[in-house]
C-alpha positions as CSV (number, residue, x, y, z in Angstrom):
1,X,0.0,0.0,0.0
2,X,1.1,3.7,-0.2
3,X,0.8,6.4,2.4
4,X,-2.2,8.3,1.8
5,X,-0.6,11.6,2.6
6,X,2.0,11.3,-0.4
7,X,-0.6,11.0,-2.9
8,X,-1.0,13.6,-5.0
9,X,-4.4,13.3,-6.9
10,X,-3.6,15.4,-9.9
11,X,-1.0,13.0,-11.0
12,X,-2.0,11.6,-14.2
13,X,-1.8,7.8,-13.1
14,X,-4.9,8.9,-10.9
15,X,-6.9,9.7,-13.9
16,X,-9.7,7.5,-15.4
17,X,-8.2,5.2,-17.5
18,X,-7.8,1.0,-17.5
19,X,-7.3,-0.1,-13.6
20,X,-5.4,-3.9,-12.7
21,X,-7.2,-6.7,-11.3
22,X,-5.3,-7.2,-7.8
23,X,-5.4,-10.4,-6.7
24,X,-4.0,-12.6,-4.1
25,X,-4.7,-10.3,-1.0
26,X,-5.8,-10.7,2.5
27,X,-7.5,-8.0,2.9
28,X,-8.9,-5.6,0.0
29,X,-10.3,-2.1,-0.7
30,X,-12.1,0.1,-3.5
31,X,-13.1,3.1,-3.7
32,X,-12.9,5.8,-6.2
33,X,-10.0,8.0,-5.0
34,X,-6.4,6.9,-4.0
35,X,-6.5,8.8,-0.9
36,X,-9.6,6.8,0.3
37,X,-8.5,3.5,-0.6
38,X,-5.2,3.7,0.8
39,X,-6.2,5.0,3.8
40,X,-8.8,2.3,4.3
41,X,-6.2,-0.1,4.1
42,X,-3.9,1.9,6.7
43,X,-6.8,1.6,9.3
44,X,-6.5,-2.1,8.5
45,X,-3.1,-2.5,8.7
46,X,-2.6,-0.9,11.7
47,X,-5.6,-3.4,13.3
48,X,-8.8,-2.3,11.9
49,X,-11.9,-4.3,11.1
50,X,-13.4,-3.6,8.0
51,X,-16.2,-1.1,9.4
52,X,-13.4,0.9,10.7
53,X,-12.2,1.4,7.6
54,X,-15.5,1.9,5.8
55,X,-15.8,4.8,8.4
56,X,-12.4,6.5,7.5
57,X,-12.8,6.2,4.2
58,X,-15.9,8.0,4.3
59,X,-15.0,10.8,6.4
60,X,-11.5,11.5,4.2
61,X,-13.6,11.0,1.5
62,X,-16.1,14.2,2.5
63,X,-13.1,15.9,2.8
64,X,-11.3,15.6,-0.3
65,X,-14.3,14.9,-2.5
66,X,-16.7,17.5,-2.1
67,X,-17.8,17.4,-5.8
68,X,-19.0,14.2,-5.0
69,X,-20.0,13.9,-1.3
70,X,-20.3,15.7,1.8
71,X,-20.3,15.2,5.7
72,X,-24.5,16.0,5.3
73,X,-25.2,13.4,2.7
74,X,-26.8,10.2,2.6
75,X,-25.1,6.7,3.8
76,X,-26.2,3.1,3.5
77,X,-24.4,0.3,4.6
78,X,-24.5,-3.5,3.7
79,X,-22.4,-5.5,5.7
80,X,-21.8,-9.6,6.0
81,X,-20.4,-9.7,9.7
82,X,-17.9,-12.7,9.5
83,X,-18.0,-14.2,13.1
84,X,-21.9,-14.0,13.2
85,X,-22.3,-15.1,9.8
86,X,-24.9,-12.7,9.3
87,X,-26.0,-10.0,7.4
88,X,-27.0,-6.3,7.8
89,X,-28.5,-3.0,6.5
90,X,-28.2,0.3,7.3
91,X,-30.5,2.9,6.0
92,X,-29.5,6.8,6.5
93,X,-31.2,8.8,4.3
94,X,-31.7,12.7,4.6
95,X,-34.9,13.4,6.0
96,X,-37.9,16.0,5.8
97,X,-39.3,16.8,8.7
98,X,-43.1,16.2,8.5
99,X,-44.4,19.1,10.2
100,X,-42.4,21.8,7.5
101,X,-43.4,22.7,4.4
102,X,-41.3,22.0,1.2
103,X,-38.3,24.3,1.6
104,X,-36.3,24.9,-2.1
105,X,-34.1,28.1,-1.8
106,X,-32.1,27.4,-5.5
107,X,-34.3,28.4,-8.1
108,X,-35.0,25.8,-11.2
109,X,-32.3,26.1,-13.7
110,X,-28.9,27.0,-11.8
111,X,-27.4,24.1,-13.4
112,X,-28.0,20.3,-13.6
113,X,-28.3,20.0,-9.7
114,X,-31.1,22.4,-10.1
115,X,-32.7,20.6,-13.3
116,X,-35.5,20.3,-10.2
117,X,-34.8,22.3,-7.2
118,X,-33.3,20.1,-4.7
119,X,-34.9,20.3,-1.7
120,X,-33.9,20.5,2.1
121,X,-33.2,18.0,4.8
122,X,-32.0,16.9,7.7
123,X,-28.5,15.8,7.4
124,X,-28.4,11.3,7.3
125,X,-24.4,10.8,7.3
126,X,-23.1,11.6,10.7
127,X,-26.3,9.9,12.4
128,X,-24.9,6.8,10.2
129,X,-21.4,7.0,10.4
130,X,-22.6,6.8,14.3
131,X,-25.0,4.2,14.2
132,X,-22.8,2.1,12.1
133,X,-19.7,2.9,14.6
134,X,-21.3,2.6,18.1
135,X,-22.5,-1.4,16.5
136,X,-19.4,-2.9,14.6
137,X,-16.3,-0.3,14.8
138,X,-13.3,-1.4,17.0
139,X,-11.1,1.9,17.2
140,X,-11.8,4.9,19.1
141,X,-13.7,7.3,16.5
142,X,-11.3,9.9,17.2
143,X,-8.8,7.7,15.4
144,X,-11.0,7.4,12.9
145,X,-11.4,10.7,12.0
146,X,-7.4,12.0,12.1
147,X,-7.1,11.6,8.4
148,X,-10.3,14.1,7.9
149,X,-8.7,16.5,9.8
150,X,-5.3,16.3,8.3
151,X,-6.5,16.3,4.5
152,X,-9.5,19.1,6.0
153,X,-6.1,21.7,7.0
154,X,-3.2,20.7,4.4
155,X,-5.5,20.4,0.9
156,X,-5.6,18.0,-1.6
157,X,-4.3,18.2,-5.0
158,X,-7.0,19.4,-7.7
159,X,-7.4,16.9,-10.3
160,X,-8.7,17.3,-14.0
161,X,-11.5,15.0,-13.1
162,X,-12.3,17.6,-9.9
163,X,-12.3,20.6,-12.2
164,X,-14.3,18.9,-14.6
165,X,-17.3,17.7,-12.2
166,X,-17.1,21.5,-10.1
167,X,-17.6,23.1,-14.3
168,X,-20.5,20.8,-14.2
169,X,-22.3,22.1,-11.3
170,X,-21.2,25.4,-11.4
171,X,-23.9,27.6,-11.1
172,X,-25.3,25.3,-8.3
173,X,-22.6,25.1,-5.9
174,X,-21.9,29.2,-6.6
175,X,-25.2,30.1,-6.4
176,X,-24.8,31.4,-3.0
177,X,-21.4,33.6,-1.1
178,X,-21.2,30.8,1.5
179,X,-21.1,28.3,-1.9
180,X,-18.8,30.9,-3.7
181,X,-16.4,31.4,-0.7
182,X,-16.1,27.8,-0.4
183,X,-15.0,26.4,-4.1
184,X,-13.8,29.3,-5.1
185,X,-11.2,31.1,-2.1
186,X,-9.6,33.3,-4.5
187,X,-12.6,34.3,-7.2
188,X,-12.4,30.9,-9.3
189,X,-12.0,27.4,-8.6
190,X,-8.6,26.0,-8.2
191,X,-6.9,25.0,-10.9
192,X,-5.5,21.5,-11.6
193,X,-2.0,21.0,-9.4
194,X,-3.3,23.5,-6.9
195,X,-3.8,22.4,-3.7
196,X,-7.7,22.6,-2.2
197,X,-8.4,22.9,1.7
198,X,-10.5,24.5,4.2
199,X,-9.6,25.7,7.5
200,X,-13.2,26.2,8.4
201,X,-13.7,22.1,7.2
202,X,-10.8,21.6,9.1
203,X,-11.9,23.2,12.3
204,X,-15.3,21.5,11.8
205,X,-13.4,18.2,11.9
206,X,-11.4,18.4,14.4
207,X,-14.7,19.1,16.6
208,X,-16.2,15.9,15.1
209,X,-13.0,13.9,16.3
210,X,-12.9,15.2,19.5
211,X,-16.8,15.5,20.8
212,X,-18.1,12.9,18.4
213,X,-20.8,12.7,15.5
214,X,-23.2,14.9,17.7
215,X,-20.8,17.6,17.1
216,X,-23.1,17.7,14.1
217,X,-26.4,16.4,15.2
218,X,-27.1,18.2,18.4
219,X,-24.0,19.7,19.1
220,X,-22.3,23.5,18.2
221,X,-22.8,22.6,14.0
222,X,-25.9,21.7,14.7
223,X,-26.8,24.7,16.1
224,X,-25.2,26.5,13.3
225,X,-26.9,24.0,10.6
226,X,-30.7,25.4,12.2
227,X,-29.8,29.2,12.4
228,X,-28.6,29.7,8.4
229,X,-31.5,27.2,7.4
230,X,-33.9,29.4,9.8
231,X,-32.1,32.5,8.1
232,X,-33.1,31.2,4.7
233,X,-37.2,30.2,5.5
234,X,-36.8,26.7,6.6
235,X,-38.2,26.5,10.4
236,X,-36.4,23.7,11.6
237,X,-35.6,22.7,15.3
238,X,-33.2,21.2,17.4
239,X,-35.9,18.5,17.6
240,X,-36.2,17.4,13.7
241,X,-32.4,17.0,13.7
242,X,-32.9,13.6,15.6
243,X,-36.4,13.0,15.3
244,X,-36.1,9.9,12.4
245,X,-33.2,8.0,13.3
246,X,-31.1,5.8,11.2
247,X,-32.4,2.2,10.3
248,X,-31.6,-1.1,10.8
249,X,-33.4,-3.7,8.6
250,X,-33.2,-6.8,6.8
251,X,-31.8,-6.4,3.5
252,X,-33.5,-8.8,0.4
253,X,-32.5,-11.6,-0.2
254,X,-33.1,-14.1,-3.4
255,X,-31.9,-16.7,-5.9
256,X,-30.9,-16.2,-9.0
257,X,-29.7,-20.1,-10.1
258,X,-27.4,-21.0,-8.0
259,X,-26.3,-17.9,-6.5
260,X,-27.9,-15.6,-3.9
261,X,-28.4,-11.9,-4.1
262,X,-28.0,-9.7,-0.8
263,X,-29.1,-6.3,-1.7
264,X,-30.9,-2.9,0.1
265,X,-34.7,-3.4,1.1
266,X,-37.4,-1.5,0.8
267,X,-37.4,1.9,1.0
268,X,-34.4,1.5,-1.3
269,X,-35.7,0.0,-4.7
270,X,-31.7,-1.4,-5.7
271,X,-32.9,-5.0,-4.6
272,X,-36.6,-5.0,-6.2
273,X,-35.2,-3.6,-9.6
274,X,-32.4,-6.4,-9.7
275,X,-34.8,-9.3,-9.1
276,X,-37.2,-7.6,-11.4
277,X,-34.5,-7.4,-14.3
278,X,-32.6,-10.3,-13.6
279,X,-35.8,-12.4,-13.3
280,X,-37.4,-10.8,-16.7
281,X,-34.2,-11.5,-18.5
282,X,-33.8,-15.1,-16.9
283,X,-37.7,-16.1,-18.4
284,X,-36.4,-14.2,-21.8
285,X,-33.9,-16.6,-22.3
286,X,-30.7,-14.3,-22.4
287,X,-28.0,-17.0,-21.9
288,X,-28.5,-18.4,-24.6
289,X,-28.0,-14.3,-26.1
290,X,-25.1,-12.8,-27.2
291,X,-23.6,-10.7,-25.3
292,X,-24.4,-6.8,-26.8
293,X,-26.0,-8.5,-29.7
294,X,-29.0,-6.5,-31.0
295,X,-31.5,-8.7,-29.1
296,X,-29.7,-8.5,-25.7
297,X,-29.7,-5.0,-25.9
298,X,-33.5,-5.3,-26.7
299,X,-34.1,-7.6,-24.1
300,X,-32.2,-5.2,-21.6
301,X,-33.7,-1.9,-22.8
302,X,-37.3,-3.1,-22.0
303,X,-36.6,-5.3,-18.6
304,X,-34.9,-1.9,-17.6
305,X,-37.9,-0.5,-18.4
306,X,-40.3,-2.3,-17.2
307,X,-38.2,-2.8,-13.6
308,X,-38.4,1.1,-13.7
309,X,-42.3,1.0,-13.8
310,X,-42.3,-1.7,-11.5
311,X,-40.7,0.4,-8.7
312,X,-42.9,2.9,-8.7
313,X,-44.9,1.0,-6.4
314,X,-41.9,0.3,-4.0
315,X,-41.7,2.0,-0.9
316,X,-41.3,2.7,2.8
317,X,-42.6,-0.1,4.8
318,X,-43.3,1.7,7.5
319,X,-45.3,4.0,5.5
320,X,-47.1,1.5,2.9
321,X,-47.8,-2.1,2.7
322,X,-45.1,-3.4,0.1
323,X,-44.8,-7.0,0.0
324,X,-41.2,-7.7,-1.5
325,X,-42.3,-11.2,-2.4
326,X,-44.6,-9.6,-4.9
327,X,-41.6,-8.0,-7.0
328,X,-39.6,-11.8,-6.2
329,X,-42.4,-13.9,-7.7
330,X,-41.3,-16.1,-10.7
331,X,-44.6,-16.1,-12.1
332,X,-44.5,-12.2,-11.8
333,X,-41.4,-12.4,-14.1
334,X,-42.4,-14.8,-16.5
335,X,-45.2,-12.6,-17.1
336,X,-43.3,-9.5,-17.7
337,X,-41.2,-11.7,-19.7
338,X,-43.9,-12.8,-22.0
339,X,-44.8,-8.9,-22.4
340,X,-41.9,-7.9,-23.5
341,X,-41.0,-11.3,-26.1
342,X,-44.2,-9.8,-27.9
343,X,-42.8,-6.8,-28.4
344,X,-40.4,-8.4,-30.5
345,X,-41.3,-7.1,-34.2
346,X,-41.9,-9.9,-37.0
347,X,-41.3,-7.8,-39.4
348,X,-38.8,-5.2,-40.1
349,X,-39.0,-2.0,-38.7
350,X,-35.8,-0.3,-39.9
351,X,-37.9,2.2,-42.0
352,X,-40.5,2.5,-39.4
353,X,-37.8,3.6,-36.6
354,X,-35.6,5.5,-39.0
355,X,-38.9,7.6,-40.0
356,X,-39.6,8.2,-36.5
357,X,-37.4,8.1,-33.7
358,X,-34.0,9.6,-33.3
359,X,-33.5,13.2,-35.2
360,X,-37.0,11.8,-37.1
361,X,-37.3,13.6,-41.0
362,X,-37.9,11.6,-44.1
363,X,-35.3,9.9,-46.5
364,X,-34.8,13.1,-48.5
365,X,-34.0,15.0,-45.4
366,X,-31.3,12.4,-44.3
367,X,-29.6,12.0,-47.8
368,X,-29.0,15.6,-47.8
369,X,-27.7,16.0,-44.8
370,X,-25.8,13.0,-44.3
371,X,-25.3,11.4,-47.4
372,X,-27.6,8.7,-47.2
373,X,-25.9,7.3,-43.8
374,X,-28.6,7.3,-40.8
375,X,-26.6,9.1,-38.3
376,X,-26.1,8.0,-34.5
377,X,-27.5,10.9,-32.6
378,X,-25.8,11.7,-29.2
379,X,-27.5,11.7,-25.9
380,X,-26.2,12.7,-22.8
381,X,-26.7,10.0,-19.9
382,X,-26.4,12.3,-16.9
383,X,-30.4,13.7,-17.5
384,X,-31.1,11.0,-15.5
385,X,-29.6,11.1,-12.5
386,X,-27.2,13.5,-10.3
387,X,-24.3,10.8,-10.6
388,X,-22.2,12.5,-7.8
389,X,-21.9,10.0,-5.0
390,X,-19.0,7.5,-3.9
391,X,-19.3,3.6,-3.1
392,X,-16.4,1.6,-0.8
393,X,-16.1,-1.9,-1.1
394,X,-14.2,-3.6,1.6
395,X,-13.1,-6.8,2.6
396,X,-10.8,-7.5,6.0
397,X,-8.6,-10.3,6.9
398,X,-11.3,-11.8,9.0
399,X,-13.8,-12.7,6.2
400,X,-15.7,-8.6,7.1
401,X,-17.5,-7.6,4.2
402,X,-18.5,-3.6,3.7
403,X,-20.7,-2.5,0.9
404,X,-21.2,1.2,0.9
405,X,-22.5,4.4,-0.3
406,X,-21.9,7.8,1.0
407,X,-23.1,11.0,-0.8
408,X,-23.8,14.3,-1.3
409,X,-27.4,13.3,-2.4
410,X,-29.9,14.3,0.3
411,X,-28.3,16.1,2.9
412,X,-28.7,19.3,4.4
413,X,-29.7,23.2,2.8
414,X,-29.1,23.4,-1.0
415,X,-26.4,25.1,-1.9
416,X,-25.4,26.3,1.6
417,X,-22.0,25.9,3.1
418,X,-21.7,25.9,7.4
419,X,-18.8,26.1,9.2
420,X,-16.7,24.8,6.2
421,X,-19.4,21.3,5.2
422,X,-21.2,22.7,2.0
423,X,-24.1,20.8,0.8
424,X,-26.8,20.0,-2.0
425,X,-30.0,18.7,-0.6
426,X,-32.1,16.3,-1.8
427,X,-33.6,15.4,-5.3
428,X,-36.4,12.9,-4.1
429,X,-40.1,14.7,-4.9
430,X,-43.2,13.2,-3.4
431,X,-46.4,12.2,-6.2
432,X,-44.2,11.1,-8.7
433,X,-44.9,7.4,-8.9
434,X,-42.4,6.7,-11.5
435,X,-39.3,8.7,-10.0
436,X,-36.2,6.9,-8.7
437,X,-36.5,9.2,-6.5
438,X,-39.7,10.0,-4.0
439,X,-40.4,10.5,-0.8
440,X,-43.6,10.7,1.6
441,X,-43.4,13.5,4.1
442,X,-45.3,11.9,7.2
443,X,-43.3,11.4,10.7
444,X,-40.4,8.3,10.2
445,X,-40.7,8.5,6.7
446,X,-37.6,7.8,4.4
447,X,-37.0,8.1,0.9
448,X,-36.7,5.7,-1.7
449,X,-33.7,6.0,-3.6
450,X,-31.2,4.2,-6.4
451,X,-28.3,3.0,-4.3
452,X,-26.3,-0.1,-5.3
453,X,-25.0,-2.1,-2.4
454,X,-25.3,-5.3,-3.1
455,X,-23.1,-9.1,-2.6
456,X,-23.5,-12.4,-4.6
457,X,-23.5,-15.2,-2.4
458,X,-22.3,-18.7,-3.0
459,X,-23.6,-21.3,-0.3
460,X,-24.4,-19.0,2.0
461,X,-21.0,-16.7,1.6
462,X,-20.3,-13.7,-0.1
463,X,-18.1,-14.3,-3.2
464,X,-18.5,-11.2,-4.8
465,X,-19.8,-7.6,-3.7
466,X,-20.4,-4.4,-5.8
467,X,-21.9,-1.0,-6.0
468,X,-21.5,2.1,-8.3
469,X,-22.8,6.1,-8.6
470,X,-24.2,7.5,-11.7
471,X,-27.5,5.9,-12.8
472,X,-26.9,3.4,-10.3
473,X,-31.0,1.4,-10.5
474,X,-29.8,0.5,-14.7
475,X,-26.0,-0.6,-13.8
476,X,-26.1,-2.9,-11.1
477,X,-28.5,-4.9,-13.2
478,X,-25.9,-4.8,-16.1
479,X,-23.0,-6.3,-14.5
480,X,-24.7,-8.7,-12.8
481,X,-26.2,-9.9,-15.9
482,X,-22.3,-10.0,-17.7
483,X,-21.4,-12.1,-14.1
484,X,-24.1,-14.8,-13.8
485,X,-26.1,-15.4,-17.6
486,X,-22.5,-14.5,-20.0
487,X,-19.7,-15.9,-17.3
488,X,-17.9,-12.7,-17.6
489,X,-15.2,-12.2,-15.0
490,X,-15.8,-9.0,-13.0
491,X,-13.4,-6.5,-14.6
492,X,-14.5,-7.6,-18.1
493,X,-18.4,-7.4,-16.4
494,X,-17.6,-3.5,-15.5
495,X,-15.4,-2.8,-18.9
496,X,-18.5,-3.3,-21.1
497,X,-20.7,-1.0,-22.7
498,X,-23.5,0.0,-20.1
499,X,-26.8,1.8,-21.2
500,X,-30.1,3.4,-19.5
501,X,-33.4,1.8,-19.7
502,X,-35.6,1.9,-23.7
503,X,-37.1,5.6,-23.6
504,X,-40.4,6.5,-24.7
505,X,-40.0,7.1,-28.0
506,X,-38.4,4.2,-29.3
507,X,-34.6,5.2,-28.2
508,X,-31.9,3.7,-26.0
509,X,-28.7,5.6,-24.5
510,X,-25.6,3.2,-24.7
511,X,-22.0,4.1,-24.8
512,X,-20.6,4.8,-27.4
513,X,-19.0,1.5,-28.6
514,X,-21.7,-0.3,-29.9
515,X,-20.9,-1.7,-33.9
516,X,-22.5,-0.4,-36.9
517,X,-24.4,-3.7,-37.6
518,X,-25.5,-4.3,-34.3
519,X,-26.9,-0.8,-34.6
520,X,-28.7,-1.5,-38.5
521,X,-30.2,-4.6,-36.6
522,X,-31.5,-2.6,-33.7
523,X,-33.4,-0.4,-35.8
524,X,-34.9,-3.8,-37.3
525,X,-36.3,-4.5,-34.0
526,X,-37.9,-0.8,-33.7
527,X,-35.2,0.8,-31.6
528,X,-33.1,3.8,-32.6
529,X,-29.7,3.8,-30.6
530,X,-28.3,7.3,-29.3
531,X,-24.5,7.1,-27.7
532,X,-23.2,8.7,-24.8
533,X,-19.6,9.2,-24.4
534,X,-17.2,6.2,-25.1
535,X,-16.4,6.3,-21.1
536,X,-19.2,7.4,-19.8
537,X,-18.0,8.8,-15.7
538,X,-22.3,9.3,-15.6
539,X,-22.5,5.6,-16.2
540,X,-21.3,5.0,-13.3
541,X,-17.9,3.8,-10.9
542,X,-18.1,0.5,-9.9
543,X,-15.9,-0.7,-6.8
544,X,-15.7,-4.6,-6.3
545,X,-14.5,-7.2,-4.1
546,X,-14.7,-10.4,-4.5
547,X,-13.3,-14.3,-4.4
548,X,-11.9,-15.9,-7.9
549,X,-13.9,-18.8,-8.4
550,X,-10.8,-21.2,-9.4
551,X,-8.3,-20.3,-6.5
552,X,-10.4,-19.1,-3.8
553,X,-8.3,-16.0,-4.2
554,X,-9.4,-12.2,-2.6
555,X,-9.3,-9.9,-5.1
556,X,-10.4,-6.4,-6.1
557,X,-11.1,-3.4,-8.8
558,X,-12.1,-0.3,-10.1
559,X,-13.7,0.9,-12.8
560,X,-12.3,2.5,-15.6
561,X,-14.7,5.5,-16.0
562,X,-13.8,7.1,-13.3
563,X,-10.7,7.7,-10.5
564,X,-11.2,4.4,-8.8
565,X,-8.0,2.6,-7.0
566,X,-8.5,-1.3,-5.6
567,X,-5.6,-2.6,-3.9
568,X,-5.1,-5.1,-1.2
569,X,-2.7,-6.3,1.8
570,X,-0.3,-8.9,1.4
C-alpha cells in the first residue's frame, strides 16, 4: 500500500483510465480516489476491522471529495459480519421533517443540480457513520477521524476530473457567497495541481474527532446547521435534527440459479429492480443471447424499463404495505417476460424507426444532410440522474464484508455551506410514482432512492460484492447480468458497454462502442440507438471485491470511467 498523505491526486496515473485486477490479497479495498483507498487499508493495517475502515474512508472521502459527497449526505451500509455469519443494513437517508413545508431556496435552472430544485433535509451521514460505529467499529472514533482532519487543514491536489465535475455544477454550488467562498477562495476554482483545503472544514473536523458525530447532530454545528437554514425560511428545530433516526433492517435476499443476491430493502428500490431485471431477462432466455447483440440489448432496454415502472410501487414499509415477495415472484417475471418477447417485431421496422425516432425527417431529409448514412445521434446520460456519489467496497482479513455508499445526495440546505461542510439537498419529490426518487413526508418516513450495495453469495457466503454512482437502479442490473447469464469475469463485467433503460419514443442511450451492424439490426427491432460518451463517468464507478472462483483468491477493482484505485494487503 502507499501512504495516503503522499498521494497527489492530480498526478496523471490517478486519472480514469484501465485499472489492474489485484489479486491474491488478505485484505482488500475500492473506492474511487487513492487517498480513500489507501487509507482504508492503513486503518486495517494498523488493526482495523473492515467497518473501521469503511468509516475513515468516508470521512476522508467528504473531505477531499466534495464534488462528490459531503459530511450531510446520505449513507447506507450492507455489511456480512464474519464471526456472526450474518447480514445487515443500514439505511441513512436525509430526512424532511413532517411538520415543515417543502423548503427549495435554488431556483429551477442553476445548473444540472437544479434541473428540479433540490430540496432540504435533515443531514443522514453523521447519524450513520454513528450508528454504524457505536454497532461494529473497534477503534476509538477519534482515530477514525485524524485523516479528515489532516486532508481538511493541508488540501488536496486538484485533479482534472475535480475541475471537470465543479464546471459541471457550477452555477449550483456558486449560487450562494457561502457556496462561492467555499470552491472558489480566490474568485475561481482552483486550478488543476493546486492544492484545495478549508480551514473552516478543518476546524469542523477536528470538533467531530474530538466530541463525536453529535458535534453535528445536536452539538455546536448543529446549532449553526438550524440558524442559516432558519435565516433562509426553513423552520427547523433542534428536535427534527434527531427525530427519524437511522435504520436497521433486513436487506433482500433471493436466488438467481445457483447464487444468492443480498441487496438494500425496501425503502431503497436497488434489490426490487435487480430481481425484477434479472428475473425478466432469466424467463427471456438471455444465456442463450449474445452478449451486446442486438436482441440482448433489446431484451435489456425493456426489462430496464419495465423494472423502472415496476418500482414505482416500492416504498417505505413503515409508510405502505409493500410485500417484497410480490416483485420476487417467478410467475411475476415470466409474465413481464412474455410482455416484452411480444414486443419483438416480426417484421422489419428499420424504416419504421428511422422515419420516426432519433432526429426523425424523411429519407430526402437524411440524404441531404448525411449522405444517405442514418446518423447516430448523441444523448447525454447524466439527464437522468445527479451521478455525484461514492461507493467503498471492503473486505478485511477476518472474512468482514462492507458495501457502501456515502453521498452528497440528500443532505442538508441546497447550496449552503456551514462552518466549512457545504451541501446540496435532496432530489427525491413526493407524487411522482415513477421517479427513482420519491419520498412521503409523514413522521419516520424515508426516501426511496437508487443505491447499489449489493453481494453475490455462494452457499451462504459472499463471493463477490459491488456498488457504483451515476445511474446506479440501470447498472447494477448490467454487470450482474455479464457475471451470472455470459460468465464474464468481473473487470470484463464493469469494462462493457452500459446503457439506461428503452425511452419513450423508441430510443436507447448506450455508450458509445456499440458496432454499426448491431446498430442496422436494432433499428430492425424498432429501436433507434443514441450514444453517450465512449467512457461514460455518468454511467457510473463500480468498486468490487470479491473471491476468484478457481483459486479461492481475494481480489479487487475499479472501474475505468472514473478515478477508482483497488488494492489489497499482502
Amino acid at each position: 500500500m502507499v501512504d495516503p498523505r503522499t498521494i497527489n491526486l492530480s498526478d496523471p496515473k490517478w486519472l480514469p483510465g484501465e485499472k489492474p485486477v489485484v489479486k491474491n490479497v488478505r485484505a482488500a479495498a475500492s473506492s474511487d480516489n487513492a487517498v480513500v483507498t489507501h487509507t482504508m487499508l492503513k486503518v486495517m493495517r494498523d488493526g482495523g476491522n473492515a467497518v473501521d475502515a469503511a468509516i475513515a474512508g468516508c470521512m476522508v472521502q467528504a473531505a477531499i471529495e466534495p464534488f462528490m459527497t459531503n459530511h450531510t449526505g446520505t449513507v447506507t451500509f450492507l455489511f456480512y459480519h464474519a464471526k456472526e455469519d450474518k447480514y445487515y443494513q443500514l439505511d441513512s437517508t436525509g430526512t424532511f421533517p413532517a411538520d415543515l413545508p417543502p423548503h427549495m431556496p435554488v431556483p429551477q435552472g442553476m445548473g444540472p443540480y437544479a434541473g428540479i430544485p433540490p430540496r432540504s433535509v435533515i443531514p443522514g451521514f453523521m447519524p450513520g457513520l454513528k450508528a454504524i460505529h457505536e454497532r461494529f467499529a473497534t477503534l476509538e472514533w477519534e482515530v477514525l477521524c485524524e485523516e479528515a482532519v489532516w486532508w481538511a487543514e493541508k488540501g488536496h491536489h486538484v485533479s482534472h476530473f475535480e475541475h471537470e465535475v465543479n464546471l459541471f455544477g457550477e452555477d449550483f454550488i456558486t449560487f450562494f457567497p457561502e457556496g462561492r467562498a467555499f470552491y472558489m477562495p480566490e474568485g475561481r476554482f482552483p486550478r488543476v495541481g493546486e492544492r484545495f483545503g478549508s480551514s473552516e472544514m478543518a476546524q469542523t473536523m477536528k470538533k467531530v474527532a474530538e466530541e463525536g458525530p453529535n458535534y453535528m447532530i445536536t452539538g455546536e454545528w448543529a446549532d449553526a446547521f438550524i440558524s442559516k437554514a432558519n435565516e433562509l425560511g426553513w423552520m427547523i428545530t433542534r428536535e427534527h435534527m434527531i427525530e427519524n433516526p437511522p435504520r436497521w433492517m433486513e436487506p433482500i435476499r433471493f436466488f438467481v440459479g445457483d447464487y444468492e443476491i443480498v441487496s438494500l430493502a425496501p425503502p431503497q428500490q436497488q434489490g426490487v429492480f435487480i430481481a425484477l431485471v434479472l428475473g425478466i431477462l432469466d424467463k427471456v432466455g438471455i444465456r442463450e443471447v449474445k452478449p451486446y447483440s442486438a436482441e440482448h440489448i433489446f431484451y435489456m432496454g425493456h426489462a430496464l424499463k419495465m423494472a423502472q415502472t415496476m418500482c414505482g410501487y416500492c416504498h417505505d414499509p413503515h409508510i405502505l404495505h409493500v410485500k417484497e415477495s410480490s416483485f420476487l415472484d417467478q410467475g411475476f417475471h415470466a409474465s413481464l417476460a412474455s410482455l416484452i418477447r411480444g414486443m419483438k417485431p416480426q417484421v422489419n421496422l428499420t424504416s419504421h424507426t428511422a422515419f420516426t425516432t432519433g432526429f426523425g425527417g424523411s429519407t430526402p431529409f437524411i440524404d441531404s444532410m448525411t449522405g444517405g448514412k442514418i446518423p447516430t445521434p448523441r444523448q447525454n446520460s447524466h439527464h437522468d440522474q445527479p451521478s455525484g456519489s461514492c461507493e467503498l467496497s471492503i473486505v478485511d482479513a477476518e472474512g468482514n464484508w462492507v458495501q457502501m455508499m456515502n453521498t452528497l445526495q440528500s443532505g442538508g440546505i441546497p447550496g449552503q455551506v456551514v462552518k466549512g461542510i457545504p451541501m446540496v439537498g435532496s432530489h427525491a419529490i413526493p407524487n411522482v410514482q415513477a421517479s427513482s426518487m420519491q419520498y412521503y413526508q409523514a413522521k419516520g418516513a424515508r426516501m426511496r432512492s437508487v443505491i447499489g450495495n449489493t453481494m453475490v453469495l455462494k452457499n451462504g457466503k459472499p463471493i463477490l460484492q459491488l456498488g457504483s454512482p451515476g445511474n446506479v437502479h440501470v447498472t447494477v442490473p448490467q454487470v450482474l447480468c455479464n457475471i451470472l447469464f455470459f460468465g464474464m469475469e468481473p473487470y470484463e463485467a464493469i469494462r462493457a458497454p452500459r446503457m439506461l433503460a428503452l425511452q419513450d419514443g423508441g430510443t436507447i442511450v448506450i455508450e458509445d462502442r456499440i458496432p454499426e451492424d448491431v446498430q442496422h439490426e436494432l433499428l430492425a427491432l424498432g429501436i433507434r440507438m443514441k450514444v453517450s460518451g465512449i467512457w461514460d463517468y455518468h454511467m457510473g464507478s463500480f468498486q468490487i471485491c470479491y473471491r476468484d472462483q478457481e483459486t479461492d483468491e481475494l481480489c479487487t477493482i475499479a472501474d475505468p470511467r472514473r478515478c477508482g484505485v483497488a488494492d489489497g494487503l499482502r
